[in-house]
C-alpha positions as CSV (number, residue, x, y, z in Angstrom):
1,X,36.9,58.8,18.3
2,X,35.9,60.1,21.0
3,X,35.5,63.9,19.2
4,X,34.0,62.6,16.1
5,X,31.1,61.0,18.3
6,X,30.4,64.2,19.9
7,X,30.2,65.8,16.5
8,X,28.0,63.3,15.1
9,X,25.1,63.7,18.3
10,X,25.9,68.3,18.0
11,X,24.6,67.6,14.3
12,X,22.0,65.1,15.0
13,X,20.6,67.6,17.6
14,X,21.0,70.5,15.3
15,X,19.0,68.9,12.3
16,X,16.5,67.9,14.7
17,X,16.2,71.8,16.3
18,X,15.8,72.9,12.9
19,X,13.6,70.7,11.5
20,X,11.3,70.7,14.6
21,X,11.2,74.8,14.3
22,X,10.8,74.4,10.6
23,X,7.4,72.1,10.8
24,X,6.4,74.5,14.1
25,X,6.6,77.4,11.5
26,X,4.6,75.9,8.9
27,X,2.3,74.6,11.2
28,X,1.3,78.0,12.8
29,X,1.3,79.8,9.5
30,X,-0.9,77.1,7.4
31,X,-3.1,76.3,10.3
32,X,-4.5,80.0,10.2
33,X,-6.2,79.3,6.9
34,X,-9.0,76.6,7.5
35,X,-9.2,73.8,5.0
36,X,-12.7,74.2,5.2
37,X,-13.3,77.0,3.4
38,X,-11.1,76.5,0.3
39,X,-11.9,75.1,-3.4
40,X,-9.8,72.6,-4.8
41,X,-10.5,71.9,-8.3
42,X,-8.2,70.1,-11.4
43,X,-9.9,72.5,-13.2
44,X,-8.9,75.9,-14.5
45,X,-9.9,78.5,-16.6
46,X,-10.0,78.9,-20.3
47,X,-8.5,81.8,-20.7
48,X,-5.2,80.8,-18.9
49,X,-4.7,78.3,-21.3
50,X,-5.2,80.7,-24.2
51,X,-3.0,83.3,-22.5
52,X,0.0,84.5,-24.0
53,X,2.2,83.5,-21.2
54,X,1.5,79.7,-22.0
55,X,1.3,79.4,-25.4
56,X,4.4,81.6,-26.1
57,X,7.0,80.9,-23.1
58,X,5.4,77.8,-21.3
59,X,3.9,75.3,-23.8
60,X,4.2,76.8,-27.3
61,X,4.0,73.0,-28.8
62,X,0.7,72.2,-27.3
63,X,1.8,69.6,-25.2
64,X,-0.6,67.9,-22.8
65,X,-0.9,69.8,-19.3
66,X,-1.6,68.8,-16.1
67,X,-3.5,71.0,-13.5
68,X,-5.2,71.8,-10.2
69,X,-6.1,75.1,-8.6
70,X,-7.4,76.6,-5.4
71,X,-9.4,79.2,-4.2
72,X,-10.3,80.8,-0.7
73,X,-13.2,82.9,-0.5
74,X,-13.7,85.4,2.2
75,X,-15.5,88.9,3.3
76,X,-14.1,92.2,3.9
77,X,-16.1,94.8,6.3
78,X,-16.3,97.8,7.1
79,X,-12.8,100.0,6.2
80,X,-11.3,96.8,4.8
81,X,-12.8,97.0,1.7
82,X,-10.6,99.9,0.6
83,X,-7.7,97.6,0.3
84,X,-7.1,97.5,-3.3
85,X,-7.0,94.2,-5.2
86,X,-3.0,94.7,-5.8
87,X,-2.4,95.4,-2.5
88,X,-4.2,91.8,-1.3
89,X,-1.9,90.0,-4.4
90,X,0.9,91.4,-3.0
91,X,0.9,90.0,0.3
92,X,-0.4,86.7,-1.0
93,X,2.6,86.9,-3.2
94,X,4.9,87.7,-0.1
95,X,3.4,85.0,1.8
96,X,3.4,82.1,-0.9
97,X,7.5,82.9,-2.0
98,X,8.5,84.0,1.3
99,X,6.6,82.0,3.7
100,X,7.5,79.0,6.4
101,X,6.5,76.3,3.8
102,X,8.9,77.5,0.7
103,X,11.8,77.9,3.2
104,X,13.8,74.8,2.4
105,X,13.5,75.0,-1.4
106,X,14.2,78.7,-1.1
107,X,17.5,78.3,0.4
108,X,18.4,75.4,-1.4
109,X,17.7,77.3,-4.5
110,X,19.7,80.6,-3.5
111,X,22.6,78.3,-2.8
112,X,22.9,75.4,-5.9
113,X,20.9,76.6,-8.7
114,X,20.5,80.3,-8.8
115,X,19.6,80.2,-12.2
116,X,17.3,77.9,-12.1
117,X,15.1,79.2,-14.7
118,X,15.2,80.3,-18.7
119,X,12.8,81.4,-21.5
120,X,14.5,81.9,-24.2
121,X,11.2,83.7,-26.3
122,X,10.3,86.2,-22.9
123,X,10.4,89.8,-23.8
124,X,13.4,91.7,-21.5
125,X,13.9,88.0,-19.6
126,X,18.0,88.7,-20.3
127,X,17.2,92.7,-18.5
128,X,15.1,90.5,-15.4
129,X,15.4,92.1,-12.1
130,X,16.8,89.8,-9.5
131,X,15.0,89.4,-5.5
132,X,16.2,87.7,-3.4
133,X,14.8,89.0,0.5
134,X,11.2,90.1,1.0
135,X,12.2,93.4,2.0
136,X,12.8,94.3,-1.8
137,X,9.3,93.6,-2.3
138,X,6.9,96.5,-2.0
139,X,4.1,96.1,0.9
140,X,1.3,96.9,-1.4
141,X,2.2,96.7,-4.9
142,X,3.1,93.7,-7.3
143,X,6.4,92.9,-8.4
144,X,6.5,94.7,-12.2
145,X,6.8,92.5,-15.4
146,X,10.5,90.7,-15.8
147,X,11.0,90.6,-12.1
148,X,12.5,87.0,-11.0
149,X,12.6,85.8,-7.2
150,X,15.6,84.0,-6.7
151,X,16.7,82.8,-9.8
152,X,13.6,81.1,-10.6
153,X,9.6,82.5,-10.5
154,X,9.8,84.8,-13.3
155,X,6.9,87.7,-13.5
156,X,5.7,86.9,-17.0
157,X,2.8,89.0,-16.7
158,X,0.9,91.7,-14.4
159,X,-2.9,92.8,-14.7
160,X,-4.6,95.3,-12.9
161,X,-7.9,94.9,-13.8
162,X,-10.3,97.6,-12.3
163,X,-12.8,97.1,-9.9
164,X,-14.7,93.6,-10.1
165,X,-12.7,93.2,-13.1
166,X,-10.0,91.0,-11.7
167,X,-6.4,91.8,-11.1
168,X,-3.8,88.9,-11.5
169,X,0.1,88.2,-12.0
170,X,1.7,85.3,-13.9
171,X,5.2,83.4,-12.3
172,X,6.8,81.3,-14.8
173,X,9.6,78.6,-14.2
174,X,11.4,76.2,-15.4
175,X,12.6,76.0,-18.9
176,X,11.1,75.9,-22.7
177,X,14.3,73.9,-23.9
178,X,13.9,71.1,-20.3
179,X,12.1,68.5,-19.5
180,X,9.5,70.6,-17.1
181,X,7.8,74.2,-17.2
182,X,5.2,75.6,-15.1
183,X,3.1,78.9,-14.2
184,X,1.3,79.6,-11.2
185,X,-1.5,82.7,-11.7
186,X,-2.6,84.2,-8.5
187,X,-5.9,86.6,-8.8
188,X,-8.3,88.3,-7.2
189,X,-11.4,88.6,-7.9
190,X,-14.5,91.1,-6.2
191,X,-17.5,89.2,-6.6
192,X,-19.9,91.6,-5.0
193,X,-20.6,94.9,-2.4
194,X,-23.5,95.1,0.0
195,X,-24.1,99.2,1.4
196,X,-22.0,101.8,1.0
197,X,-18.5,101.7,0.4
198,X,-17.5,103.9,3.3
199,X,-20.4,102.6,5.8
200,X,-19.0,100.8,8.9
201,X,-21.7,97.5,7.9
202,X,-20.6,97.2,4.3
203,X,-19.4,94.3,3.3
204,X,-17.5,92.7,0.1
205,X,-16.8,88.7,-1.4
206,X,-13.4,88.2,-2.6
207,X,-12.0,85.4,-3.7
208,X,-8.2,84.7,-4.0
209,X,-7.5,82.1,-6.9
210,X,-4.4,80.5,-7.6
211,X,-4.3,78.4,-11.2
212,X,-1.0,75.8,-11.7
213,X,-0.3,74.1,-14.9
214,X,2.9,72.7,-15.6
215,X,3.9,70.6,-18.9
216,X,6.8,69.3,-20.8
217,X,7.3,71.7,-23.1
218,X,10.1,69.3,-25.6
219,X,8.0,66.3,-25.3
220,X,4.6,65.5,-25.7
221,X,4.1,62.9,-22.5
222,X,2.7,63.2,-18.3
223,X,5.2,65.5,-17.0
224,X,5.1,63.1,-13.4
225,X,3.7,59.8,-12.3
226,X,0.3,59.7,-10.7
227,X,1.6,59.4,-7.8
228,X,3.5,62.8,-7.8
229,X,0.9,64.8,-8.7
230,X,-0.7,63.9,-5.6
231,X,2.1,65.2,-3.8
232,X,2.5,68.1,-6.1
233,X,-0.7,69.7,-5.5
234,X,-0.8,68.8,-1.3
235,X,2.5,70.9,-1.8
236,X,1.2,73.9,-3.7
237,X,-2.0,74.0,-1.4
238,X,0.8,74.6,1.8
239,X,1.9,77.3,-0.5
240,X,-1.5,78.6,-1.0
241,X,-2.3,78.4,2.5
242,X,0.6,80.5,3.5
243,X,-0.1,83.2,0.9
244,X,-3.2,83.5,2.4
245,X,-1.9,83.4,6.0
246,X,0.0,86.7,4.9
247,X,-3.6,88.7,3.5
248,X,-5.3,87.9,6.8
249,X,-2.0,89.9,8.1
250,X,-2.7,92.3,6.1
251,X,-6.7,93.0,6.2
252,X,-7.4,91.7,10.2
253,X,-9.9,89.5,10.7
254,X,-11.4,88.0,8.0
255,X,-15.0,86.5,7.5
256,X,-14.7,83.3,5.2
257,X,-17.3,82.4,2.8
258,X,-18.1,78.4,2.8
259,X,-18.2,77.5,-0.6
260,X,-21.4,76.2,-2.0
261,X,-23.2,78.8,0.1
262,X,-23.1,81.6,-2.6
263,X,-20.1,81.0,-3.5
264,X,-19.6,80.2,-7.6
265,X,-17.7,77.2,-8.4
266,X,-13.6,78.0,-9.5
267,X,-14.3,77.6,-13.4
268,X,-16.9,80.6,-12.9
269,X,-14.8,82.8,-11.5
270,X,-12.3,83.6,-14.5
């Protein structure tokens, strides 16, 4: 009895270590990015919803969507501005899938439902190339097209749009034959250059953009109650928040832009 009481309080204290330097974690990392500064809109653009990647792997019935998106707009000075749009997706993309915040999903994931998610109409899906560690990531470019992070964000698409042209990259999940798909588009966007590119005083707008729509792809009905929608999108704006964490890691210091002061609302951007 005696034994079993003392294994009850080790695991007690254990779960309460972890979960105190889990929230610790996700504190730090999120609390870099200041609320402040970011756009939250239940808006997003036009062209997403007439992209390829929804209307022929994530809703290819039509069905009613729910959305939200967020954006964080910020300055690069001086040599900062040579870091190319892939290389700032890339970190936000280590960040968002590899962060604190995605920790607990990620491992339960990687142990119970490795396969989590299937598409039966995506080009090379059944040739996909499996990640599961951050380190098989490359630093500064995007994962290429048919790449899946641990059994379940799928790399649908990859743009690399040149210079104040927009670069983006499409995750897909969940399934066209379930009860729930999604897609998450992160983006970049250049929005302007004052002085010369190599002066020491230039300085460049950029605005990182993440668009979420998720559906039910074999019914037409509200994918989730109200009430979990709420939740959904405090959730994905942790995740945003911690992509974002990892770009300031990569570019230094950066100078954020509050919106409304020059800063164009989130259905302008795309």
């Amino acid at each position: 009895m005696i034994g079993l009481l003392k294994l009850i309080l080790w695991t007690t204290a254990a779960a309460v270590v972890s979960a105190t330097a889990y929230i610790w974690a996700v504190f730090r990392s999120v609390s870099a990015i200041n609320g402040e500064h970011m756009q939250t809109s239940t808006v997003v653009p036009s062209s997403l919803i007439r992209s390829t990647t929804v209307r022929r792997l994530v809703n290819p019935r039509g069905h009613m969507m729910v959305f939200c998106s967020f954006a964080y707009t910020f300055e690069l000075r001086g040599p900062q501005v040579i870091v190319s749009d892939e290389a700032v997706l890339a970190r936000f993309v280590r960040g968002f899938f590899f962060g604190p915040v995605l920790a607990v999903e990620r491992t339960f994931i990687k142990m119970f439902v490795p396969a989590l998610t299937r598409f039966k109409d995506a080009p090379g899906f059944a040739d996909r190339h499996n990640v599961w560690s951050s380190s098989s990531l490359a630093p500064d470019h995007l994962p290429p097209k048919n790449t899946i992070l641990f059994g379940c964000f799928y790399v649908a698409e990859v743009s690399l749009g040149f210079r104040h042209e927009g670069t983006y990259i499409d995750f897909a999940f969940g399934s066209d034959a379930g009860p729930a798909a999604s897609l998450y588009r992160f983006s970049v966007k250049r929005t302007g250059m004052h002085g010369n590119m190599y002066s020491e005083t230039n300085r460049e707008v950029v605005t990182v953009h993440l668009s979420s729509l998720s559906c039910n792809p074999v019914v037409n009905r509200p994918i989730m109650p109200q009430w979990f929608q709420v939740y959904q999108q405090m959730y994905v704006q942790l995740l945003f928040r911690d992509g974002m964490a990892e770009v300031i890691n990569l570019t230094g210091k950066v100078w954020p832009r509050i919106p409304g002061r020059d800063t164009p609302p989130l259905w302008v951007l795309h």
